[in-house]
C-alpha positions as CSV (number, residue, x, y, z in Angstrom):
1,X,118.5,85.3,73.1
2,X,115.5,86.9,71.5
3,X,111.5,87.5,71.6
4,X,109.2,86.4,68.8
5,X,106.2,88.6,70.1
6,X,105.2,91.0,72.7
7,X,102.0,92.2,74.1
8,X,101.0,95.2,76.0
9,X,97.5,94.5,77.5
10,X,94.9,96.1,80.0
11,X,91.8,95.5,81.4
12,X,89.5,96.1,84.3
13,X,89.6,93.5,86.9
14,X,89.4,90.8,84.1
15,X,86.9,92.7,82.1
16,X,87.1,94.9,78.8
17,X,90.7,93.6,78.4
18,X,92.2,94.7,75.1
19,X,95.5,94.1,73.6
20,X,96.7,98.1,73.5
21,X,100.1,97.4,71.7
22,X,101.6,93.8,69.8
23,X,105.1,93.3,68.0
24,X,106.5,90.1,66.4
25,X,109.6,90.0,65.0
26,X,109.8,88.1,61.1
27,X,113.4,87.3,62.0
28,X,113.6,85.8,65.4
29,X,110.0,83.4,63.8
30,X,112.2,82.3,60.8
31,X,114.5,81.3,63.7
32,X,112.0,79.8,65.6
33,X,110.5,77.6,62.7
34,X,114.0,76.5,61.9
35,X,115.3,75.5,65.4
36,X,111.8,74.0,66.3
37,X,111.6,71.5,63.0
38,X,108.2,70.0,63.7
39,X,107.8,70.9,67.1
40,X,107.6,75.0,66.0
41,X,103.7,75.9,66.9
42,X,103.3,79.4,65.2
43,X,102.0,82.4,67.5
44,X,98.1,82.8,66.9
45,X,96.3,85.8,66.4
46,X,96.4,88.7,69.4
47,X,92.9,87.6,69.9
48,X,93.6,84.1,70.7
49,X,96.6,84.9,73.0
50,X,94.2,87.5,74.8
51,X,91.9,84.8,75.4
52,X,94.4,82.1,76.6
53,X,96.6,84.7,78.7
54,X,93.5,85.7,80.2
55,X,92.5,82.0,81.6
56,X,96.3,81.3,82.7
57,X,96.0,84.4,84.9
58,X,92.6,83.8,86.4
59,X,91.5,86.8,85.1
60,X,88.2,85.6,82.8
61,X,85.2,83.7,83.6
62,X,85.7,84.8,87.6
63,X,82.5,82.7,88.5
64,X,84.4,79.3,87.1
65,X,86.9,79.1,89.2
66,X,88.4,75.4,87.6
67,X,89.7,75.2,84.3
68,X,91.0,71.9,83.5
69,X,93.8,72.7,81.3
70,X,95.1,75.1,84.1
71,X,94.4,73.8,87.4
72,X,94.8,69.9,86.6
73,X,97.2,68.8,89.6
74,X,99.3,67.0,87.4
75,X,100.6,70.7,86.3
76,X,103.0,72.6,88.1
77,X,102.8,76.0,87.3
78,X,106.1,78.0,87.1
79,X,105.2,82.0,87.2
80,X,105.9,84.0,85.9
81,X,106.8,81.1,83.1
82,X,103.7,80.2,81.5
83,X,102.7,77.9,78.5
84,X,99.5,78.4,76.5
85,X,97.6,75.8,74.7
86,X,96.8,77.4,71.2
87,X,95.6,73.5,70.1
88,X,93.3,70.8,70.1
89,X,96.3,68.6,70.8
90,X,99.6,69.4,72.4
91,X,100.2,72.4,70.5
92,X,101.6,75.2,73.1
93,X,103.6,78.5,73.3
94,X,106.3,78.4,75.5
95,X,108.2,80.3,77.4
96,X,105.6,82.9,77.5
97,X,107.2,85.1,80.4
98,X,104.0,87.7,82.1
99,X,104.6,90.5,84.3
100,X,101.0,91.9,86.0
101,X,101.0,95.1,87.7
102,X,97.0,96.5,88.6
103,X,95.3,96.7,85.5
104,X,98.7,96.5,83.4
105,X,99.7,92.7,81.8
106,X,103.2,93.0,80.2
107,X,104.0,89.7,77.9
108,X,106.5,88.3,75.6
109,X,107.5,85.0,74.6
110,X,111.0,84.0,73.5
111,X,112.7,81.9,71.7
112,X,114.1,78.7,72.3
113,X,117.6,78.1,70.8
114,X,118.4,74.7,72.5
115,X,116.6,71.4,71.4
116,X,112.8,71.6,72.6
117,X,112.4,68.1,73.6
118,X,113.6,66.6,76.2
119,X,111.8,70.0,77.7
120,X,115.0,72.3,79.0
121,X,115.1,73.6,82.6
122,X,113.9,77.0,82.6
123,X,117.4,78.0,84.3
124,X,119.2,77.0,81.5
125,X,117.4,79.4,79.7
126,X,119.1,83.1,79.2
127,X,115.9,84.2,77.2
128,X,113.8,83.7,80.3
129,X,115.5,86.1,82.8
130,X,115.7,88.1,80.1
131,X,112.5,88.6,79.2
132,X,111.6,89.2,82.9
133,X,114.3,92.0,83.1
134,X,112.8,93.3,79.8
135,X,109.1,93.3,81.0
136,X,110.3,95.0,84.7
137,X,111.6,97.7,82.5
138,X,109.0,98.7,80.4
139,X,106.7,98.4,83.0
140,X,109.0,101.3,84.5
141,X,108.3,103.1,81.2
142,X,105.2,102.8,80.8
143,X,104.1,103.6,84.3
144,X,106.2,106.7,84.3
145,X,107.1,108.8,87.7
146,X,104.0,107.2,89.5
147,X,103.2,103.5,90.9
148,X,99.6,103.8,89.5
149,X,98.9,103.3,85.8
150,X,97.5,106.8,84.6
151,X,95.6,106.4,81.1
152,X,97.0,109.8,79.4
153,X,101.3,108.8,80.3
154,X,100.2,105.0,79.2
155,X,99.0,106.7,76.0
156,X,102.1,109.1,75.3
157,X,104.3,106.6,76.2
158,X,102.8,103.9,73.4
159,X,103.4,106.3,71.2
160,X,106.6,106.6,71.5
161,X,107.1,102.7,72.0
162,X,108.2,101.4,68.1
163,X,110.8,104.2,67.9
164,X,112.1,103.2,71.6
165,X,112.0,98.9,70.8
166,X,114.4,100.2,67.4
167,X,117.0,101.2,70.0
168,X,116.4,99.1,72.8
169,X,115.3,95.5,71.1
170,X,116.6,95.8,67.3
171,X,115.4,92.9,65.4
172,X,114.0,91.3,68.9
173,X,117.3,91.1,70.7
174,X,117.0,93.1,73.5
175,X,120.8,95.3,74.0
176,X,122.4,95.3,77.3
177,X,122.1,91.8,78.2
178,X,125.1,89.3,78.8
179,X,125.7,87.1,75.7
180,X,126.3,83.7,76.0
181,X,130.2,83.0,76.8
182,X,130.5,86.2,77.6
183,X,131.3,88.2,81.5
184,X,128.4,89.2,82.6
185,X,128.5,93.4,82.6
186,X,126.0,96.0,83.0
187,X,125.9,99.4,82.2
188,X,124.7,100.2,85.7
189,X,127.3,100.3,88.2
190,X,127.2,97.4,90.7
191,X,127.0,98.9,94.1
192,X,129.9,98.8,96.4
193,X,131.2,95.6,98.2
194,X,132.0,92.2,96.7
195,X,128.6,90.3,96.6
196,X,128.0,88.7,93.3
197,X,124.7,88.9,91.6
198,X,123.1,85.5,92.1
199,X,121.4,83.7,88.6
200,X,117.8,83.8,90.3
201,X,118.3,88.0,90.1
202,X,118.7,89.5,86.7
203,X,118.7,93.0,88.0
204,X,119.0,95.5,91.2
205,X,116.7,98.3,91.7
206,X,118.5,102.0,91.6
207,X,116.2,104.9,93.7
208,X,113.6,105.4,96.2
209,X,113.5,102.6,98.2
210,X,110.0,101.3,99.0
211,X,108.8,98.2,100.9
212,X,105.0,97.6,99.9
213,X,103.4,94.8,101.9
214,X,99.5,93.3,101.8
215,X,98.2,91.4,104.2
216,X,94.8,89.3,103.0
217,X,92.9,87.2,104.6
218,X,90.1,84.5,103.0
219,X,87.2,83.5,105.2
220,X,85.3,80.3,104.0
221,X,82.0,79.4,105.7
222,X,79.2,76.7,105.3
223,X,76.7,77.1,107.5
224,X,73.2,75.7,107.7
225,X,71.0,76.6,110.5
226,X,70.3,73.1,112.0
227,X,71.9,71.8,115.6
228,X,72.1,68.5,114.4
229,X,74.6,69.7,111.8
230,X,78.0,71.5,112.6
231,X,78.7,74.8,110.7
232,X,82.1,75.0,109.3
233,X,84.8,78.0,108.5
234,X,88.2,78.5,107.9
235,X,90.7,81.6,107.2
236,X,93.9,81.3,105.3
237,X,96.5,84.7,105.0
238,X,98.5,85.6,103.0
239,X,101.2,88.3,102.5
240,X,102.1,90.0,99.1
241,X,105.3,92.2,98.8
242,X,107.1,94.4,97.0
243,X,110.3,95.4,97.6
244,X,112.2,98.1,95.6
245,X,115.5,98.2,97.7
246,X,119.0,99.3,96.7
247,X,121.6,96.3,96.5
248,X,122.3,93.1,95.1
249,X,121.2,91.3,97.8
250,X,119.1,93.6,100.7
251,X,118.5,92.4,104.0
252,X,114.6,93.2,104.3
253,X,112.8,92.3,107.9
254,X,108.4,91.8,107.5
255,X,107.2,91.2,110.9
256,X,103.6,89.8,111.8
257,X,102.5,90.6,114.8
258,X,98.9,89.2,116.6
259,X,96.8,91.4,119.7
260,X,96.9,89.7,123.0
261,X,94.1,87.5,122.7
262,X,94.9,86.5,119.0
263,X,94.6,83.0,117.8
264,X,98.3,81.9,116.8
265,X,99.1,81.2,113.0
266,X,99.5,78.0,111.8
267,X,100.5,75.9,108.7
268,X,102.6,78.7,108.2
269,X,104.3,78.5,104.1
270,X,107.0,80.6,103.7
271,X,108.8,81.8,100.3
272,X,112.3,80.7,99.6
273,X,113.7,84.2,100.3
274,X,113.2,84.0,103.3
275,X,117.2,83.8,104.7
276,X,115.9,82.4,108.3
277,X,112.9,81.3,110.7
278,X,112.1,80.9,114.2
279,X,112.0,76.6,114.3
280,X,108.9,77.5,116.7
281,X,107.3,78.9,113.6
282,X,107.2,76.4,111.5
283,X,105.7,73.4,114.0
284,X,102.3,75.2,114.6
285,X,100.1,73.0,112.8
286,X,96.0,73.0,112.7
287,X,95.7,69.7,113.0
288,X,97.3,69.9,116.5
289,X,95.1,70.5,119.4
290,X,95.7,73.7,120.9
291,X,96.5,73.6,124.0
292,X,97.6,77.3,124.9
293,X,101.5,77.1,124.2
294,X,101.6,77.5,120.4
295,X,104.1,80.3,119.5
296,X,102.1,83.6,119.0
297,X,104.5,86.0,117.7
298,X,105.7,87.9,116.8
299,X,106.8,86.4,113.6
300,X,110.0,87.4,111.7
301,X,110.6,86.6,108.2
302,X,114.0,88.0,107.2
303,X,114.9,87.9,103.2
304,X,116.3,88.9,100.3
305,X,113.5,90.3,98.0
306,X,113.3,89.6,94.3
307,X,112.8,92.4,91.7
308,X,109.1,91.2,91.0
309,X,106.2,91.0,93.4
310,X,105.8,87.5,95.6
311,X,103.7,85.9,98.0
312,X,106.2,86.4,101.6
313,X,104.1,83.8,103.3
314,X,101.1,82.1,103.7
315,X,99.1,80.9,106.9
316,X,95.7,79.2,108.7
317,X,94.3,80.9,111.4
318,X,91.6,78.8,113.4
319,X,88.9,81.5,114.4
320,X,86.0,80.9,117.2
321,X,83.5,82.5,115.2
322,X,82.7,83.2,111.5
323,X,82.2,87.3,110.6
324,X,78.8,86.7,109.4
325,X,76.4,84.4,111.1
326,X,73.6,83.9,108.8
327,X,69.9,81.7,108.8
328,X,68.3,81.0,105.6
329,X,64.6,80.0,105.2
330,X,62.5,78.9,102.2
331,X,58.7,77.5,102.4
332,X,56.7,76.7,99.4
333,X,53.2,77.7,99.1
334,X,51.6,77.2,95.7
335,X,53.6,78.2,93.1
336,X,55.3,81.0,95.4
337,X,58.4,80.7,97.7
338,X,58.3,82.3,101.1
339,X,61.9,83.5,101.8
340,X,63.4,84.5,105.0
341,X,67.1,85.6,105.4
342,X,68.6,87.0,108.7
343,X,72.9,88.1,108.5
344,X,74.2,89.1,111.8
345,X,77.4,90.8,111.7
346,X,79.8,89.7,114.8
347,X,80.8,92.0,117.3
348,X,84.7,91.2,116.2
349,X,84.4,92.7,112.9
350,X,84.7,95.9,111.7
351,X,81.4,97.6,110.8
352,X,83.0,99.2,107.2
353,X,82.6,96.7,104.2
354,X,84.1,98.2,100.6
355,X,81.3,96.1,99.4
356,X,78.8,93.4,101.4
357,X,76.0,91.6,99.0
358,X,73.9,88.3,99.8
359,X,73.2,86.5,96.3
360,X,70.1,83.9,96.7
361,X,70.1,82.1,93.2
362,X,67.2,80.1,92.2
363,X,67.9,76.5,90.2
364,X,66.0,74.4,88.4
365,X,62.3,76.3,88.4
366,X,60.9,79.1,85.7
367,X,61.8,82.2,85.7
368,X,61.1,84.6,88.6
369,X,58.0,86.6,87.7
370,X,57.2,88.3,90.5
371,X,59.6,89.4,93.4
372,X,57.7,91.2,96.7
373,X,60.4,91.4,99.4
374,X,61.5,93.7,102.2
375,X,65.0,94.3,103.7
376,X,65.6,96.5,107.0
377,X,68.7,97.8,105.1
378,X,69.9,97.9,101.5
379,X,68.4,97.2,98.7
380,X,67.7,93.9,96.5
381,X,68.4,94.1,92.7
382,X,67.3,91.5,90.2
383,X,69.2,89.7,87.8
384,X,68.1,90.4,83.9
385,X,68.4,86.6,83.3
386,X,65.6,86.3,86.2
387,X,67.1,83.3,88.1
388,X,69.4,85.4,90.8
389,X,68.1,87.6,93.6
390,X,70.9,90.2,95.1
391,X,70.9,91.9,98.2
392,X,72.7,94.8,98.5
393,X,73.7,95.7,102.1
394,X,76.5,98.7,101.1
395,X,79.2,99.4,103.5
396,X,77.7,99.1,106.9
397,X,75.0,97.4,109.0
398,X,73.1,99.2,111.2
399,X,74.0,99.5,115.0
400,X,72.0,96.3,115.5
401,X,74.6,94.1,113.3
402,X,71.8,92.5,112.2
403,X,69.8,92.9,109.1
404,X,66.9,90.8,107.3
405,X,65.0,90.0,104.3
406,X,61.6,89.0,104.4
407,X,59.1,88.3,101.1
408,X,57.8,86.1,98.5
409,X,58.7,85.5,95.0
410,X,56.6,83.8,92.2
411,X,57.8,81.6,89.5
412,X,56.2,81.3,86.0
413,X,56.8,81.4,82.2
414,X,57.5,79.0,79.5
415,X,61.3,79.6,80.0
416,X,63.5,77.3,82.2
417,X,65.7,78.8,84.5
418,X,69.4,77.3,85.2
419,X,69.6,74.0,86.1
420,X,72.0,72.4,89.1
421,X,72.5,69.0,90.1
422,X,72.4,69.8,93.6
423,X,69.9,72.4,94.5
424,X,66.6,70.6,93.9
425,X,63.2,71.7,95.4
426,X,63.5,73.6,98.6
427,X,67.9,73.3,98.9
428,X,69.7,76.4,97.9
429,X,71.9,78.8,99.5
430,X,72.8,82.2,100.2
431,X,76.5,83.7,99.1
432,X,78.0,85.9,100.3
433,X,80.8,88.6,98.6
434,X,81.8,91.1,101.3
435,X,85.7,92.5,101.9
436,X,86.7,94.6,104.6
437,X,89.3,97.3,104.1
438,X,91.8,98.0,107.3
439,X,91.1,94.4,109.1
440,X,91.6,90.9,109.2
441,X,89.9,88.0,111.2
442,X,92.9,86.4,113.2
443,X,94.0,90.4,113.8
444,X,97.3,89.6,112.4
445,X,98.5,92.6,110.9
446,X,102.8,93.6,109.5
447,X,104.0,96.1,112.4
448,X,104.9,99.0,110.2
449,X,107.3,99.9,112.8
450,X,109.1,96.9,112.9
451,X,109.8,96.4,108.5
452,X,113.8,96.6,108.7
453,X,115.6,97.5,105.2
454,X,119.7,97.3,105.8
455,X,119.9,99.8,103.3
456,X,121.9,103.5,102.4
457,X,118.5,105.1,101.8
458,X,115.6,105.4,104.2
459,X,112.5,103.7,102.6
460,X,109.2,104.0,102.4
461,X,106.7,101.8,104.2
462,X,103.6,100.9,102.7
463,X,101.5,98.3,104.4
464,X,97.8,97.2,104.0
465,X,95.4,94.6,105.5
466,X,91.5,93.5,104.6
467,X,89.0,90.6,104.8
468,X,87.4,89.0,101.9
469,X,85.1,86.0,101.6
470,X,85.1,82.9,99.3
471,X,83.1,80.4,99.1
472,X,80.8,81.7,102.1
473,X,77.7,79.8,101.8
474,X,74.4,79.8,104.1
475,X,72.0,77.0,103.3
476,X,68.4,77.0,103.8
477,X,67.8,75.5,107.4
478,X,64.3,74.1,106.1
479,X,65.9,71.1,103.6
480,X,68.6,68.9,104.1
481,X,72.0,70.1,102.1
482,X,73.8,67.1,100.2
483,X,76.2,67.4,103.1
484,X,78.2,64.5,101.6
485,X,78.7,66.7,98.4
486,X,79.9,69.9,99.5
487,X,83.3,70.2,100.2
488,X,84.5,72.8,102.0
């Protein structure tokens, strides 16, 4: 029941991530090599394990949203259990165990002391709950008093770190931890009553009680400017929590609540926390016709939180209207490209973006040599590779709701641009990145009122909501988009 490495890494929303502390242990490797025979895959460099952690959490190459390796349907990813690929062939760490908070990526991997082939259950295996009790921890540490990571306590407390892992995890074994064989005890004291402490939960929180809840919701859009072809949208939900709640097993309440002239929620997914559910709930489905007797709300999801953050439920929400209605426009004249962009924001949506940019990238031409546009708000930046035209709108439109781009841009030089197989001569798109703080689409928001914690202690409620966009494309109205090709 011990770790063969650990990593302490941050970064910046997937950027200049660094590894800030590493530790293997010589002992528990000798182990490993000896258990593993010729299966043992030795642990690469921190370099490599940057990289690969990096890809399993989706936090490198944003604008390549499919890696093969990691998305391939025939995987079935078990967070926050992952396995790395450190070969050409078959060659993989596991159980590498990950805990993420913000900008903070706590890691270990541990070691296997039953055979590794046939591949055990991962609930057969005490090193995994350990290491996810282990990570929770010194993610406690390391953050100090405050939720936020603070750069100056991260430092102080990595400092300190060798000296604490000699007490806490001699040799790689962490202390404190049931053995195998052995009763289960703590050195906390179990609260009082006579629930036992289910194998799913390695721990129980112990002080302020807080109940953190986010609310997103992802708007999709295709739309392309022509009557004779449909424009398309959809918005999925979903709900993150966060529950730091006295008790082996709390009863925390999350209610969802729509306005009055809401769209009701449907293909609702719900985690398997949750203790019960309205039946009504769960036969909403989008491929039903509405016919104005779906169940809209509110929604209860009672459960029993876990120790680490998790997705509460997930949902579809079928929208009249898309936030952003948007035409697109491109004529060739020569060797220039007339361009014409108009974004009309929809009365529904709230006029305060964190960010809102329209990104027109050119395919398969030269280089842009010359760029003479005007915008009625924001500004347009250019990219230094030449080949990608932003416009930056900022955090509002004007009282209009409606904003547009009008211009020209030139083309030459011996240099080739970026090629695509789809957007030949005149088809290309506009995409747009925008997320709204404070607001969702459907108006579904958690009823900060309504969060129930059956608990000693009063807790804190923290709830949050926003909009963001993926996958929002408007395609020039003046060509016909490979229709057949895009999938929405």
């Amino acid at each position: 029941m011990s770790f063969r490495a650990l990593w302490i890494i941050t970064h910046d929303e997937g950027e200049n991530a660094s590894v800030r502390f590493s530790r293997r242990w010589a002992t528990v490797e000798y182990r490993a090599k000896s258990l593993g025979g010729t299966l043992y895959v030795e642990v690469p460099e921190d370099t490599s394990v940057l990289r690969l952690l990096l890809t399993e959490l989706g936090l490198s190459d944003p604008h390549k949203p499919f890696v093969l390796l990691r998305d391939d349907c025939r995987r079935c990813p078990k967070t926050p259990v992952h396995e790395l690929r450190v070969g050409p062939g078959q060659e993989t760490l596991w159980p590498v165990v990950a805990v993420t908070h913000g900008p903070l990526i706590l890691a270990c991997l541990g070691l296997v002391d039953v055979p590794l082939e046939p591949r055990p259950p991962l609930i057969n295996l005490l090193c995994v709950s350990q290491a996810i009790t282990f990570l929770l921890g010194l993610q406690n540490f390391l953050l100090g008093s405050g939720d936020k990571l603070d750069n100056e306590v991260m430092a102080s407390r990595l400092a300190t770190l060798p000296s604490v892992l000699l007490q806490v995890c001699p040799f790689g074994t962490p202390l404190d931890v049931p053995s195998v064989g052995a009763t289960a005890t703590s050195s906390v004291p179990l609260p009082a009553g006579n629930q036992k402490q289910p194998a799913w939960k390695t721990g129980f929180h112990r002080g302020r009680a807080v109940v953190n809840t986010a609310l997103t919701e992802t708007v999709r859009s295709m739309q392309f400017g022509d009557p004779s072809k449909q424009d398309t949208w959809d918005v999925y939900g979903t709900v993150m929590c966060k529950c730091e709640v006295e008790g082996v097993l709390p009863d925390v309440t999350v209610t969802l609540t729509l306005p009055p002239n809401g769209s009701p929620l449907q293909d609702i997914v719900v985690h398997h926390c949750v203790t019960s559910l309205d039946p009504s709930i769960l036969t909403a489905c989008s491929v039903d016709k509405y016919d104005g007797s779906s169940f809209s709300g509110p929604y209860k999801f009672p459960f029993s939180p876990p120790l680490e953050p998790f997705r509460l439920c997930g949902y579809t929400s079928q929208v009249p209207v898309p936030p952003i209605l948007g035409s697109y426009q491109l004529k060739e004249e020569e060797n220039h490209l007339l361009v014409s962009v108009t974004l009309k924001l929809h009365e529904s949506v709230k006029n305060s973006f964190e960010f809102c940019e329209a990104h027109l990238p050119f395919f398969n031409r030269p280089l842009m040599a010359t760029v003479d546009v005007k915008v009625s708000s924001g500004h347009v930046d250019v990219s230094k590779e030449k080949n990608l035209m932003a416009w930056i709108l900022g955090q509002k439109f004007p009282k209009s709701r409606e904003v547009t781009l009008e211009g020209r841009i030139a083309f030459s030089g011996p240099t080739a641009g970026p090629t695509d197989p789809i957007c030949f001569d005149l088809t290309a798109y506009v995409k747009m990145y925008f997320k709204v703080p404070d607001t969702t689409l459907s108006g579904c928001y958690v009823d900060q009122h309504s969060v129930q914690v059956y608990s000693s202690a009063k807790p804190k409620i923290i709830t949050s909501r926003e909009l963001q966009s993926e996958d929002y494309f408007i395609w020039n109205s003046t060509s016909t988009p490979p229709i057949g090709q895009l999938l929405l």
